[in-house]
C-alpha positions in Angstrom: -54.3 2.7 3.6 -54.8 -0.7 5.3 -56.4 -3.3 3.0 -58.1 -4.5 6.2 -59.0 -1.3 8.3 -60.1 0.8 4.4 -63.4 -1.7 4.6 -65.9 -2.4 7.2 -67.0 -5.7 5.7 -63.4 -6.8 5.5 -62.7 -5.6 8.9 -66.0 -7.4 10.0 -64.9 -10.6 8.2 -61.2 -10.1 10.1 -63.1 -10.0 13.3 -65.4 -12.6 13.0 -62.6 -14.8 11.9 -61.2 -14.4 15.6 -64.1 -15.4 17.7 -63.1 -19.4 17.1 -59.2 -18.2 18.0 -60.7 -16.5 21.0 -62.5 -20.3 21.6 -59.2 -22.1 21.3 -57.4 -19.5 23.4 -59.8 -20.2 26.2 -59.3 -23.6 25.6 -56.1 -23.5 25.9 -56.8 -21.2 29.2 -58.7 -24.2 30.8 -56.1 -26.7 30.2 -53.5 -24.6 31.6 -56.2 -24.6 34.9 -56.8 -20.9 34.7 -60.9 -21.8 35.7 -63.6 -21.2 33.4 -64.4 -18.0 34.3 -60.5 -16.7 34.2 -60.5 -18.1 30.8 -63.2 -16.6 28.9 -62.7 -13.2 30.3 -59.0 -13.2 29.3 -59.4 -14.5 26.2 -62.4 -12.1 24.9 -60.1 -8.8 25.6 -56.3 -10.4 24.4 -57.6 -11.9 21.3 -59.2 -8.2 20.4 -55.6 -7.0 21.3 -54.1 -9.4 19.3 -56.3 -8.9 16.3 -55.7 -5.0 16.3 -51.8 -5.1 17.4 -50.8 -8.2 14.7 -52.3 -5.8 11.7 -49.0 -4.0 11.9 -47.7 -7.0 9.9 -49.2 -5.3 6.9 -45.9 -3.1 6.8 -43.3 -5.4 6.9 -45.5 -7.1 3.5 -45.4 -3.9 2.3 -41.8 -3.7 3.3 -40.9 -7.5 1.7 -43.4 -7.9 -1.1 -43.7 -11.5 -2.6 -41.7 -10.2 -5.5 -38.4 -11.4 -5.8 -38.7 -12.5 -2.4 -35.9 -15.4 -1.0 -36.9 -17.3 2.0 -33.0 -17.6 2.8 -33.0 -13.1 3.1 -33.5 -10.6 4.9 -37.4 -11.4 4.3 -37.2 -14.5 6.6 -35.1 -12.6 9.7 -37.4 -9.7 9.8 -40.5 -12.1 9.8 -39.1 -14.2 13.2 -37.9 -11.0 14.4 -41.2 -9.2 14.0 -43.2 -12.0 15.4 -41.2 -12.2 18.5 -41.2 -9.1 19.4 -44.9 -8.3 18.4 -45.9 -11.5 20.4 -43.7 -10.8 23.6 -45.7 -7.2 23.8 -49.1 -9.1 23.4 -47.8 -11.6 26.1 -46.9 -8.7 28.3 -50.4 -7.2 27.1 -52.4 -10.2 28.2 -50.3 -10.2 31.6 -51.3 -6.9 32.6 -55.4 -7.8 31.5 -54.8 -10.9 34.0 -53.3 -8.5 36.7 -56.6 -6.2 36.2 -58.4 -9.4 36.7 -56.4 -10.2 39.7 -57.7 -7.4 41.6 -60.8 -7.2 40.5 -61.3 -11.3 42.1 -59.4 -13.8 40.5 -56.3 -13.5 42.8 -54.7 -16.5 41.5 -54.9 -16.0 37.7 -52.0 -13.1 37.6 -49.4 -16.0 38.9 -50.8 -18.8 36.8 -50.4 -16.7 33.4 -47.0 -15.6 34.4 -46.3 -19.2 34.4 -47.5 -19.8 31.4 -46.0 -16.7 29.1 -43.9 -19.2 26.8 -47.1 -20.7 25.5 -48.6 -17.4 25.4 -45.5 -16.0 23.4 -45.7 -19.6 21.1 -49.5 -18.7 20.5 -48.5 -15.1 19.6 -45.8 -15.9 17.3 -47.9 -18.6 15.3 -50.7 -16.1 15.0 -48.6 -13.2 14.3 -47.4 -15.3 11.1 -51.1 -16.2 9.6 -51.7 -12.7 9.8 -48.9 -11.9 8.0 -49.8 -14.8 5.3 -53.3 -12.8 5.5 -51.4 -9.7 4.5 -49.7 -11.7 1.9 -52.7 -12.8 0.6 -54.7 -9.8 0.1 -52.0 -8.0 -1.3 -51.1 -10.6 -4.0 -55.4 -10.3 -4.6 -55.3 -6.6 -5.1 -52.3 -7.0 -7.1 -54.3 -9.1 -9.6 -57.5 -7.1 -9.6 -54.9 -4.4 -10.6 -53.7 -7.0 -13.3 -56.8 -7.3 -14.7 -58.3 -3.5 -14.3 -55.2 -3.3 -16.4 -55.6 -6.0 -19.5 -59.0 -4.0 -19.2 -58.0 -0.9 -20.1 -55.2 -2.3 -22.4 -58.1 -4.2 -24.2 -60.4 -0.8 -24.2 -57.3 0.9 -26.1 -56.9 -1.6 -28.2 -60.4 -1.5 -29.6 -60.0 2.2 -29.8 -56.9 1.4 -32.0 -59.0 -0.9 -34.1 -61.7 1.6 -34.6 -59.1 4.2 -35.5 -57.9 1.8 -37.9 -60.7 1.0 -39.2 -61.6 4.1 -40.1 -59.0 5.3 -41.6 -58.8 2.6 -44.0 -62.6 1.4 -44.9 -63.5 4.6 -46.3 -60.6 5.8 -49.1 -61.6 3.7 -51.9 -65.2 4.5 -51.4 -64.4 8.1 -51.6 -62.4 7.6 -54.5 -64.8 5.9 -56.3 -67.5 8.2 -54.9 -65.7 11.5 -56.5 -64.6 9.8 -59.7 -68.7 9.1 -59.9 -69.7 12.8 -58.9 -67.3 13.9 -61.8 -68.9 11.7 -64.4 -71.6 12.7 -63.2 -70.9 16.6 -63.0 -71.7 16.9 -66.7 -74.2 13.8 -67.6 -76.5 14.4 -64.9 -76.5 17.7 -62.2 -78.8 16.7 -60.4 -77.5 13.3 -59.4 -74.2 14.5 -59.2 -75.3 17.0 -56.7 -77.9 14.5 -55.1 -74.4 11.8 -54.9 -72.4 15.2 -53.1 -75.2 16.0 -50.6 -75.2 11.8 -49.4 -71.5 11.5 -49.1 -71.2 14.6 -46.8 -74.3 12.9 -45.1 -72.6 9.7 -44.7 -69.1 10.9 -44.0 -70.3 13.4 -41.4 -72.5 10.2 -39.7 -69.5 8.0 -40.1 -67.2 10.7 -37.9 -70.0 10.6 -35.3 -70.2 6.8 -34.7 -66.5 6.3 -34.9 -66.1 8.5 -31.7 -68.1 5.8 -29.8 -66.9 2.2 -29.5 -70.6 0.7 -29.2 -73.9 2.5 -30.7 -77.6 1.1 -31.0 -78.0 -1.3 -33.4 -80.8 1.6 -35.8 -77.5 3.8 -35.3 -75.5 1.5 -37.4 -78.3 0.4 -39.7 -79.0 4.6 -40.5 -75.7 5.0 -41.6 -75.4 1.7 -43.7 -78.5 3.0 -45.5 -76.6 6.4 -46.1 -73.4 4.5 -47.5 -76.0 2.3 -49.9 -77.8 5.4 -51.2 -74.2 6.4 -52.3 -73.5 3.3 -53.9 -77.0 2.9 -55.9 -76.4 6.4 -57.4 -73.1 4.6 -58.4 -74.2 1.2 -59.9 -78.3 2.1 -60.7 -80.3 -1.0 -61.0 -77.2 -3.3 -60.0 -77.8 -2.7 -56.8 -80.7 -4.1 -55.0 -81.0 -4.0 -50.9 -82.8 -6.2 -49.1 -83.0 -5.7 -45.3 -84.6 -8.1 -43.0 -83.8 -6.2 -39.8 -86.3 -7.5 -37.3 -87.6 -4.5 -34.8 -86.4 -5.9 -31.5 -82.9 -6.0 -32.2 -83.2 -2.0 -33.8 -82.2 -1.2 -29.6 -79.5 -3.5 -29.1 -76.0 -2.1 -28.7 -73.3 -3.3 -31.4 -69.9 -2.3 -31.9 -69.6 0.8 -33.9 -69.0 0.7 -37.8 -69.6 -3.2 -37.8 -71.9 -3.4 -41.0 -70.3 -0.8 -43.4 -67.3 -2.4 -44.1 -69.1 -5.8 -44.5 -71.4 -4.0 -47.1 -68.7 -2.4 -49.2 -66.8 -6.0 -49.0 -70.4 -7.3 -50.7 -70.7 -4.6 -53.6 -66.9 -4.7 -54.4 -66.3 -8.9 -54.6 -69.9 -9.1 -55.4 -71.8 -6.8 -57.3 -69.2 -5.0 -59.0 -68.0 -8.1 -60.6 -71.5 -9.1 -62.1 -72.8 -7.4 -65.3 -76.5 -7.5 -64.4 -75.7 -6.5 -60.4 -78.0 -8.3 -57.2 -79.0 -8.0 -54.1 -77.1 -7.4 -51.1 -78.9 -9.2 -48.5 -78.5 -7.4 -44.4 -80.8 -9.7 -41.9 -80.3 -9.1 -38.1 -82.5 -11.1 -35.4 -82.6 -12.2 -32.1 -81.3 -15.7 -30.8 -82.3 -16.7 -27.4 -79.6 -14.5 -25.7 -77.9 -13.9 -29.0 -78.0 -11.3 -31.9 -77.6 -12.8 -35.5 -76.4 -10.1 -38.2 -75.5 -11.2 -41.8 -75.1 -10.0 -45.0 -75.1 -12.0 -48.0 -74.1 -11.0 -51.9 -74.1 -12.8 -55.0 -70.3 -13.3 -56.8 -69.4 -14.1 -60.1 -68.9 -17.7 -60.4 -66.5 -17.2 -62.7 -64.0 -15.7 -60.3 -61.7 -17.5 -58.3 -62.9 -17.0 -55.1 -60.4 -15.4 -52.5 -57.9 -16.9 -50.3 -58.6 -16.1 -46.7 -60.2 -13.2 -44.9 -60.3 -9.3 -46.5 -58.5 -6.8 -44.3 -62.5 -5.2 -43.8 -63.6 -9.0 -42.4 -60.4 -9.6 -40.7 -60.9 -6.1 -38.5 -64.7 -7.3 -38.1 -63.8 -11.0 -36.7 -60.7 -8.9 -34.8 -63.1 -6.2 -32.7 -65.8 -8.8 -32.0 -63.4 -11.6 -30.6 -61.5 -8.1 -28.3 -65.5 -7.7 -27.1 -67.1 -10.9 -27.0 -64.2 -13.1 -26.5 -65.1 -17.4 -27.2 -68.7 -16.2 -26.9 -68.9 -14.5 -30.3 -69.3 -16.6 -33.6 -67.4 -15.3 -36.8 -68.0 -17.3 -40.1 -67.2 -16.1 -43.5 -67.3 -18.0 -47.1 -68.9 -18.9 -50.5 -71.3 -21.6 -50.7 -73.8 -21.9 -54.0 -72.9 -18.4 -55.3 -73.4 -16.4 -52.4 -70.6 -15.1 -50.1 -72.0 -15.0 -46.5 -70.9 -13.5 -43.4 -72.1 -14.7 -40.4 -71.8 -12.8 -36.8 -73.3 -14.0 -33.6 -72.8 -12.4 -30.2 -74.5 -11.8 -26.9 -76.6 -8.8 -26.5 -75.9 -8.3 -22.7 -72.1 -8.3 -22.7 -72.2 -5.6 -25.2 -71.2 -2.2 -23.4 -73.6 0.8 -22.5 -74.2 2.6 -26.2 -72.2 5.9 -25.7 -74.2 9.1 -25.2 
């Protein structure tokens, strides 16, 4: 449909934008001694002609878009032959309106605009071409709004890619280590075997739910981290200590899905695991001005030699935040007096709608 005509506000805009060409054309009609009165009523009634009869300039854009366009071609010929003829039917157009006016008493106005039809015909072919650039213009706008609809939806997939990922590579080694626990445990302790088996169906069933969504409420992610920790304290006992300092008016917030679990199971498997007596995994999450604050904190044996770069879990975290937030997230990771910290700051309101 035509970009113009498909919108009343655009057509209103187009309009509006000839009322100062109707000024100039009745300008142009007084210095050409057509009279006042002559003037204005032939320019209110061509210039609404001229506005409605240049918008077929829309098809010859459509015909030559901008693409691979050459101003020696064909492009250039069909422009000045479009605009001449467009312009001789308005001149012929605005002829007749000045007949009309002729006999309805201003005798002399028919002859005088006769006279002037090669101004008439200039005027016609200069406007025929802005409308044209018009055209040009809002064509080469939709085309980047289509541009951009699609780096959106190329984005969208490729956080649905990373969340695919994601899961299918955060949870084996948990699940490994989770069964080989549940078999020791099979014959040293029932009951906490069985307790272990009823937690990990728990968690894995929670974790399928949340991965379907790309953003979930901020107690969403936190419930589940709790279900992966339970898990992991049947595993290590006492080792494991959890400290959360999740402050209650973040709890609503929406956060990408599965952010937290694979930051926790980088803390217990470079941290704790590594220390004989175990620690405490530290998760704190608050609000910053516009900001949410989430980090998690573990002690590491200082004995180790600390790791070169990012984990592939911390790599997908910093990955998905920078695909959501862009330059306004804040990604830090690193060891400083013992304790590995990662550090995540983004906006609250740029995060999407938490998917029903």
């Amino acid at each position: 449909m035509h970009p113009i005509l498909c919108s009343r506000a655009r057509l209103g805009t187009y309009l509006l934008g000839w009322v100062p060409i109707t000024a100039v054309f009745a300008f142009v009609g007084l210095s050409r001694h057509w009279g006042l009165v002559g003037s204005v009523a032939l320019a209110v009634p061509s210039c609404l002609a001229a506005a409605f009869m240049f918008l077929s300039s829309w098809h010859l854009c459509k015909a030559f878009p901008l693409q691979g366009l050459t101003l020696g071609g064909q492009a250039v010929a069909a422009w000045g032959v479009a605009a001449l003829v467009v312009a001789n039917l308005w001149g012929a157009v605005v002829w007749a309106l000045a007949w009309g006016l002729g006999r309805a008493g201003l005798p002399a106005l028919p002859a005088k605009v006769r006279a002037d039809m090669p101004v008439l015909a200039g005027m016609g072919i200069l406007l025929y071409l802005i409308t044209l650039a018009l055209h040009y213009l809002l064509e080469a706008v939709a085309r980047n709004r289509e541009a951009e609809a699609k780096e959106a939806e190329l984005r969208l997939l490729a956080q649905d890619a990373e969340l695919r990922a994601l899961r299918a590579q955060l949870n084996p080694h948990f699940l490994f280590n989770s069964l080989n626990s549940i078999s020791a445990l099979t014959t040293l302790d029932p009951a906490r075997a069985r307790s272990m088996c009823i937690l990990l169906s728990d968690f894995l069933r929670g974790s399928l739910k949340l991965g379907e969504k790309r953003t979930v409420a901020l107690a969403e992610e936190v419930e589940l981290l709790k279900a992966y920790l339970a898990i992991e304290q049947i595993r290590f006992g006492a080792r494991l200590q959890v400290d959360w300092q999740i402050a209650p008016d973040v709890l609503a917030i929406p956060v990408p899905a599965l952010l937290l679990q694979p930051l926790a199971e980088n803390a217990i498997k470079h941290g704790i695991a590594g220390l004989t007596e175990g620690g405490v995994v530290r998760i704190s999450a608050r609000r910053e001005g516009g900001a949410v604050e989430l980090k998690v904190e573990n002690p590491v044996d200082p004995d180790l030699e600390p790791p070169q770069g990012l984990g592939l879990g911390l790599r997908q975290v910093r990955t998905r935040l920078q695909l959501r937030f862009g330059a306004r997230m804040r990604f830090e990771a690193g060891l400083q007096d013992g304790v590995h910290r990662v550090l995540m700051v983004f906006p609250e309101h740029l995060a999407e709608e938490v998917a029903p």
